[in-house]
C-alpha positions in Angstrom: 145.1 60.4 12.8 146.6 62.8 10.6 150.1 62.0 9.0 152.6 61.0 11.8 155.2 62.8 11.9 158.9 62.4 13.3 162.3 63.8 14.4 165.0 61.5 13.5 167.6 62.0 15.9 171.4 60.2 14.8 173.5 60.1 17.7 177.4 59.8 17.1 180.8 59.7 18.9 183.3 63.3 18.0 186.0 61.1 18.7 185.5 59.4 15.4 185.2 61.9 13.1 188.7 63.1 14.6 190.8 59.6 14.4 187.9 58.0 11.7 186.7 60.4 9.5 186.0 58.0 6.4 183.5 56.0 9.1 181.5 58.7 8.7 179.2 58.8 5.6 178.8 55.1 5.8 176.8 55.7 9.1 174.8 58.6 7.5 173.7 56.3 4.6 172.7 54.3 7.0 170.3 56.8 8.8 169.2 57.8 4.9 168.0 54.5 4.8 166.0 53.6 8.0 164.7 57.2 7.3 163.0 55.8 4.1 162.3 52.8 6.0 159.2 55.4 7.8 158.6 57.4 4.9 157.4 53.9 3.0 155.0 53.5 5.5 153.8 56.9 5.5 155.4 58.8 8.3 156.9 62.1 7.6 160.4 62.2 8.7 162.8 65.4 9.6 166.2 64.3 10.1 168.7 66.2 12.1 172.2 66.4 11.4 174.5 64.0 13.3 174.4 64.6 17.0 177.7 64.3 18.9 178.1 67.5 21.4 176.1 68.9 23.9 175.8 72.0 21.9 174.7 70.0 18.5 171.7 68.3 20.4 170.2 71.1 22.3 170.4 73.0 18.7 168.9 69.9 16.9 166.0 69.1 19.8 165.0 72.6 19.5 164.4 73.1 15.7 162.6 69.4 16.1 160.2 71.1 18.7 159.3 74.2 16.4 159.1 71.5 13.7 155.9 70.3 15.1 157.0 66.0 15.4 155.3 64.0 17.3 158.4 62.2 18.4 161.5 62.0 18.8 163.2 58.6 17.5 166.7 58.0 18.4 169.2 56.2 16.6 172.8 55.4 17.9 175.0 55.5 14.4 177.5 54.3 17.2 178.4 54.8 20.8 177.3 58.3 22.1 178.7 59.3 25.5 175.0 59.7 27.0 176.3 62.7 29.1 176.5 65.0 25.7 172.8 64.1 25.1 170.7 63.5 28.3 170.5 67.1 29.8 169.0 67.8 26.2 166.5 65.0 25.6 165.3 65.1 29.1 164.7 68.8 28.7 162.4 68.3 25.8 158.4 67.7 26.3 158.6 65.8 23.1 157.8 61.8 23.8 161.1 59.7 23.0 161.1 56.5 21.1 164.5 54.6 20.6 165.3 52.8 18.1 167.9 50.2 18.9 168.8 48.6 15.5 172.1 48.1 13.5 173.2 47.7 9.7 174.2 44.0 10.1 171.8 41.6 10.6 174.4 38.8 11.2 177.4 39.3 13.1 179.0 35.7 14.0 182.6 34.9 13.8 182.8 34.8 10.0 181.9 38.6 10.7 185.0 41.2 9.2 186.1 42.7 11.8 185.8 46.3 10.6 182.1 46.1 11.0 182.3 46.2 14.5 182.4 50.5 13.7 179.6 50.3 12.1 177.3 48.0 14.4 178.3 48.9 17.8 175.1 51.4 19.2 173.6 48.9 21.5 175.8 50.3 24.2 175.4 53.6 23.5 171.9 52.9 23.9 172.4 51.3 27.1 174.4 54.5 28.1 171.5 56.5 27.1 168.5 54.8 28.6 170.1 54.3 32.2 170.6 58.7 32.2 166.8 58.8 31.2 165.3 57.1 33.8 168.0 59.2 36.3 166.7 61.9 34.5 163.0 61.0 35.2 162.6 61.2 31.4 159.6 58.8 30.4 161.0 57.0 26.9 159.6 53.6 25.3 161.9 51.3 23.2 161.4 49.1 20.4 164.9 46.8 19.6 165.7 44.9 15.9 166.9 44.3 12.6 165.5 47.4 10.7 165.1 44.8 7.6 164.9 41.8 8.9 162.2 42.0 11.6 158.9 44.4 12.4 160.5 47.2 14.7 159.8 50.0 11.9 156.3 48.9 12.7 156.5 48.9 16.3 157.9 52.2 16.7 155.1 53.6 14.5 152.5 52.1 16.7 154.1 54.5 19.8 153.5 57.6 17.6 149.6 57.8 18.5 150.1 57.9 22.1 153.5 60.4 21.6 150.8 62.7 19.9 148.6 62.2 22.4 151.3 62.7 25.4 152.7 65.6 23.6 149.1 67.3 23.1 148.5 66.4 26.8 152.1 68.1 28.0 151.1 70.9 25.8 147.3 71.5 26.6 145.3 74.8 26.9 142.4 74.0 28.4 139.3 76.8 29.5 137.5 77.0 32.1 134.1 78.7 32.5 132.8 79.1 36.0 133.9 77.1 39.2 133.7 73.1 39.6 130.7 71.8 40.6 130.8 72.3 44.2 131.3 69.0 46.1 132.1 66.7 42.9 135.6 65.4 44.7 137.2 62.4 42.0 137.9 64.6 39.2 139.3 67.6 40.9 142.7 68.3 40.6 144.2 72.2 41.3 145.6 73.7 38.2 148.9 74.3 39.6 148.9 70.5 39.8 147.7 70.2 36.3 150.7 72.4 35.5 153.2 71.0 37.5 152.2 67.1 36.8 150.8 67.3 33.4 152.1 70.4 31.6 148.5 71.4 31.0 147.3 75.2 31.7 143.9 76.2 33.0 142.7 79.3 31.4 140.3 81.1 33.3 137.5 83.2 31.4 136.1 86.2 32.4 132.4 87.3 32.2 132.4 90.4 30.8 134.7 89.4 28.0 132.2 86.5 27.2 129.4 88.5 27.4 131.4 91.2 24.5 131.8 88.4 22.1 128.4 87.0 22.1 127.0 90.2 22.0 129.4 91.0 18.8 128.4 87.7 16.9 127.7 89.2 13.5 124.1 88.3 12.8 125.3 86.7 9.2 127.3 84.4 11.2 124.6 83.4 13.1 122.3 82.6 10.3 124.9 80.9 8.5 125.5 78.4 11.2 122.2 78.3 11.5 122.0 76.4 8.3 124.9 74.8 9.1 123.0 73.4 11.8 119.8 72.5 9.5 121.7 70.0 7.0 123.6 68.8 10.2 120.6 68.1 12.7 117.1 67.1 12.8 115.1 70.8 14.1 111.7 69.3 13.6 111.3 70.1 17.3 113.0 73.3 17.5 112.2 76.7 18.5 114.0 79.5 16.2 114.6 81.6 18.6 115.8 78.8 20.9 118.4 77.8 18.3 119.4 81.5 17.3 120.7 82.6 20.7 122.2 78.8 21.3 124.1 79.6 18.0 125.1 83.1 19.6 126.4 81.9 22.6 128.2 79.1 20.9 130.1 81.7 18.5 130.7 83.6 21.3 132.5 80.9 23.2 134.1 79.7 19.7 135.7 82.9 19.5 137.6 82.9 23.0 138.8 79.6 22.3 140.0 80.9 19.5 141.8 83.8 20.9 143.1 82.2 24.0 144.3 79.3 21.4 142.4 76.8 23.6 142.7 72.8 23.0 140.1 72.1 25.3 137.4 73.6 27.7 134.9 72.9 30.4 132.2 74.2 32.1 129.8 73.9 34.9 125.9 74.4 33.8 125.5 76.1 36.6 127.6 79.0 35.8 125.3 79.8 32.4 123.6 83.1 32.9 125.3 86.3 34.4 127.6 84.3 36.5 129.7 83.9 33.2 128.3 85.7 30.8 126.6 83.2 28.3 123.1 83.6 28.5 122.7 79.9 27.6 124.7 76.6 28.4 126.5 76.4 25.2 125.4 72.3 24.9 125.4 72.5 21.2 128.7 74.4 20.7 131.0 72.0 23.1 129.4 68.5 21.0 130.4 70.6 18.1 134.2 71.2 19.5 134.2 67.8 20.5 133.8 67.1 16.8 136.0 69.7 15.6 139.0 67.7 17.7 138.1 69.9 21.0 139.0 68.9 24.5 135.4 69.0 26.6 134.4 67.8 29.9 131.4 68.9 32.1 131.1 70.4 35.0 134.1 72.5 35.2 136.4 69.1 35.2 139.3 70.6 33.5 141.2 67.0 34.0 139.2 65.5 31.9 138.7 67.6 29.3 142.3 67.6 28.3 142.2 63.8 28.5 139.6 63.9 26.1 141.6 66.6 24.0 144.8 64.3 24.0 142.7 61.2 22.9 141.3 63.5 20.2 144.7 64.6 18.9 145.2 60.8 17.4 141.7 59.3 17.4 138.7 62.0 16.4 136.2 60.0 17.2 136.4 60.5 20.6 133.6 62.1 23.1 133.3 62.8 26.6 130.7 60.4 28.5 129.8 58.7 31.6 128.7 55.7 32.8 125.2 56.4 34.0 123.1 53.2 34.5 124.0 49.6 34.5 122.0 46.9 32.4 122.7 43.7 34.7 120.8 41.6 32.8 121.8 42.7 29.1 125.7 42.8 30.3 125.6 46.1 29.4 126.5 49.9 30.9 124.6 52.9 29.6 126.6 55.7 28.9 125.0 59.1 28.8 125.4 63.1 29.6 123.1 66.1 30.0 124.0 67.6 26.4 127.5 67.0 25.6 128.7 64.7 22.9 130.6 64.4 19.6 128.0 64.6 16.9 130.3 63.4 14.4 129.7 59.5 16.6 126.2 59.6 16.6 124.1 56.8 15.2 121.9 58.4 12.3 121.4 62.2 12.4 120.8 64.2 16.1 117.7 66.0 17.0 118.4 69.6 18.3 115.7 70.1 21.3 115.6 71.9 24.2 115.5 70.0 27.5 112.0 69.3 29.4 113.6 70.1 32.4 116.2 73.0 32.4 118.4 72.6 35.4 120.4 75.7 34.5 120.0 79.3 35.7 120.3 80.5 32.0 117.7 80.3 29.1 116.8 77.1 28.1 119.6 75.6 26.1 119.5 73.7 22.8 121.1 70.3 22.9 122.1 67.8 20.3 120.2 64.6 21.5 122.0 61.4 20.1 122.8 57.7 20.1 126.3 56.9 20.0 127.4 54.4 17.0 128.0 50.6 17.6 131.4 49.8 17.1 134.3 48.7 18.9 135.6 51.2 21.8 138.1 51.4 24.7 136.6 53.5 27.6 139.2 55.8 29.2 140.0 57.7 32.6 142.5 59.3 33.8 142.3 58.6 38.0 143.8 61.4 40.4 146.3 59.1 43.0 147.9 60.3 46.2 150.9 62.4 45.9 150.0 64.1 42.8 149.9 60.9 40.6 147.7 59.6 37.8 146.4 56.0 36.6 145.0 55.9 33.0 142.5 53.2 33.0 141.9 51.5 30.1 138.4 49.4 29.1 138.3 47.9 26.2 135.1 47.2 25.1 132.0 47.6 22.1 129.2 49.9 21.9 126.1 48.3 20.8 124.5 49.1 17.9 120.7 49.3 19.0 117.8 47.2 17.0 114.3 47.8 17.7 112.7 50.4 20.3 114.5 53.0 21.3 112.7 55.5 24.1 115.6 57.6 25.2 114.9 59.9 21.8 115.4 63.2 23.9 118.8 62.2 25.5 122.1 61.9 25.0 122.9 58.1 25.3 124.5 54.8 24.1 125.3 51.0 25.2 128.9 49.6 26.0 129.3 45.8 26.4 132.5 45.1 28.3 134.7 42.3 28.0 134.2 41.2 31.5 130.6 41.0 33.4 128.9 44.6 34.2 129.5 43.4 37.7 133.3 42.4 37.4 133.6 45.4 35.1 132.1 48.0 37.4 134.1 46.7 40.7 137.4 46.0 38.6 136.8 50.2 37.9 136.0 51.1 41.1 138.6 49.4 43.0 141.3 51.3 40.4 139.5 54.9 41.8 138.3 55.6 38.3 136.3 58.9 38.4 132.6 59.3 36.7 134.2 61.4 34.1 135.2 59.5 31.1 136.2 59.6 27.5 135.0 56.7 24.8 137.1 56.3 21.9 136.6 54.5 19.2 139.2 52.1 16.8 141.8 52.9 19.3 145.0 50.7 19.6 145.4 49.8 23.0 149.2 49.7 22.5 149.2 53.3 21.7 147.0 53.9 24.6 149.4 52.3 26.8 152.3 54.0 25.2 150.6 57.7 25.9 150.4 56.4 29.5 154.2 55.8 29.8 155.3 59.0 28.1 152.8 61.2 30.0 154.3 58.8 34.0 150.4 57.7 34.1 150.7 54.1 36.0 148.5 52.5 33.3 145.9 49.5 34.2 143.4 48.0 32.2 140.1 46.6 33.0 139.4 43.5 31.1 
């Protein structure tokens, strides 16, 4: 994950800085402080002025959005009337952490007094959180001494899944052709992805895809051409195979470019006229995978910004499924036609074309692979009744393979689970999880979890 970034939001009461102004600059020392707090720990922090009227927050939220945080991370300097704020922060798509933490550590009867001003935000937090969930704004909370216990830490565990949420809320995701016709789990309308997720299906259009491969400068080709030689095995490659896989894949690059995609997908059996890529662009979508690229096959845009999302805070994240299960070996073997992220693979990828080309295009170049050993958390996102979602979360390892190896022309890999394949399989089942997948590896699942409550996924895990 790239540096974390947050929007430190102070919350105060007007009402003091009209009977109490000397109160004041105590309290913003304060923030100064728990401020530093993040930046020792490497978060980048962009404080807002003290928040007390409607007018101040909406003006404060919004330069936070264009400020690109992951967060937002409250902080009541004192009570703050909750109506000034909660129109505001429950307009915002950006994820909301509070912090519920006070100067004193101690505050027993031997207490003065006067520090009662400067110690009092519980309540205001209270105020705040009950006009949230009203609201139907998703927040998480994380309550301590900002010195004296770990709740800088625990907040900065949320901002992974905030990225992720926010990315999600955010997402720009093409799609090439229609769904694979009859493939029910995965599909979801895109006014629902806009409406329940925030995401946006773009659709493309064939004659502008068919423009931009066609315009591929032939220097751009040959340079990723040799890209493509230091990157992947091509002992077993046709050149002219590879050069109008390259093409296409440019082609497609460039759109996603233009239409400022974070994600795409697309059915195989749209390559040809239908979309106008000559070839299934296999190569290109496990390079965007790597690049930090939502991707999901067959036209599944759900899944493909999933995959995006996941990217946003862990990179080495691919699209997958579960294809076969080893009953014996306790093991479930993951694989694709042609999609994954290169940058996971196990030694370096062979670029082939398939034995058996099930598209109606040319035959396609792939990037045949083994996925790394390592510990992993496999991850769905489930369509429910009513326009509802449940992230399922696996946590698991792939297996690093020793010895023979036969599936050298496929995409592929092992994943132990914690539980038995057969407990596993049924646990995933009964929880509707789709055949459409993500694998991500090194994730925290506490992140994970916390992208599932700021995006309202009911979140289960399969253990």
């Amino acid at each position: 994950m790239n540096e974390p970034k947050i929007g430190l939001l102070p919350l105060y009461l007007e009402l003091y800085d009209r009977l109490l102004p000397a109160y004041r600059a105590r309290m913003e020392q304060f923030c100064r402080e728990v401020a530093g707090r993040f930046e020792k720990r490497g978060v980048k922090v962009v404080t807002a002025p003290v928040c007390r009227l409607k007018g101040e927050f909406a003006r404060s939220v919004q330069a936070l959005e264009k400020d690109g945080v992951d967060a937002l991370v409250t902080l009541h300097l004192a009570y703050s009337p909750s109506l000034e704020s909660a129109s505001v922060l429950a307009g915002t798509h950006l994820p909301i952490i509070v912090l519920d933490t006070a100067p004193a550590e101690v505050f027993g009867p031997d207490q003065d007094p006067d520090a009662i001003m400067y110690n009092h935000g519980i309540h205001g937090v209270q105020d705040m959180c009950n006009l949230l969930i009203r609201n139907g704004k998703p927040f998480v909370i994380e309550a301590g001494h900002w010195t004296k216990s770990d709740v800088i830490d625990r907040v900065i565990r949320h901002l992974p899944g905030a990225r992720m949420a926010a990315r999600m809320a955010t997402a720009r995701v093409g799609l090439v052709g229609k769904p694979f016709a009859g493939m029910g789990d995965f599909a979801v309308t895109p006014e629902c992805l806009r409406k329940a997720i925030g995401a946006q299906v773009v659709m493309s259009r064939p004659a502008r895809l068919a423009k931009l491969v066609k315009q591929v400068p032939v220097a751009d080709v040959r340079r990723e051409m040799a890209l493509d030689a230091k990157r992947f095995d091509l002992a077993k490659l046709d050149k002219g195979s590879h050069e109008l896989s390259v093409r296409t894949g440019l082609g497609l690059r460039q759109w996603m470019a233009e239409e400022n995609l974070t994600a795409a997908t697309m059915n195989f059996e749209a390559a040809g006229k239908v979309s106008g890529l000559p070839v299934m662009p296999f190569l290109e979508f496990s390079k965007s995978m790597a690049r930090g690229a939502g991707y999901a096959g067959e036209g599944d845009a759900l899944t493909a910004v999933l995959v995006g999302a996941l990217a946003s805070a862990y990179p080495e994240t691919t699209f997958t499924e579960m294809f076969c299960a080893d009953w014996k070996g306790g093991r479930v073997f993951l694989s694709h036609m042609g999609e994954f992220n290169v940058d996971l693979a196990d030694g370096k990828p062979v670029l082939a074309e398939p034995g058996l080309n099930f598209t109606p295009g040319k035959s396609p170049v792939v990037a045949y692979g083994r996925l790394k050993g390592g510990p992993a958390v496999f991850v769905n996102l489930a369509p429910l009744p009513g326009n509802a979602f449940r992230l399922i979360l696996a946590p698991g390892r792939m297996e690093a393979v020793r010895g023979k190896d036969r599936f050298q022309q496929c995409v592929r890999g092992w994943f132990r689970p914690k539980s038995s394949v057969a407990d596993f399989l049924a646990s995933y089942s009964r929880l509707g999880g789709t055949h459409h997948a993500a694998l991500v590896y090194g994730a925290d699942l506490k992140s994970l979890r916390s992208f599932g409550e700021f995006a309202r996924f009911e979140v289960r895990e399969v253990v």
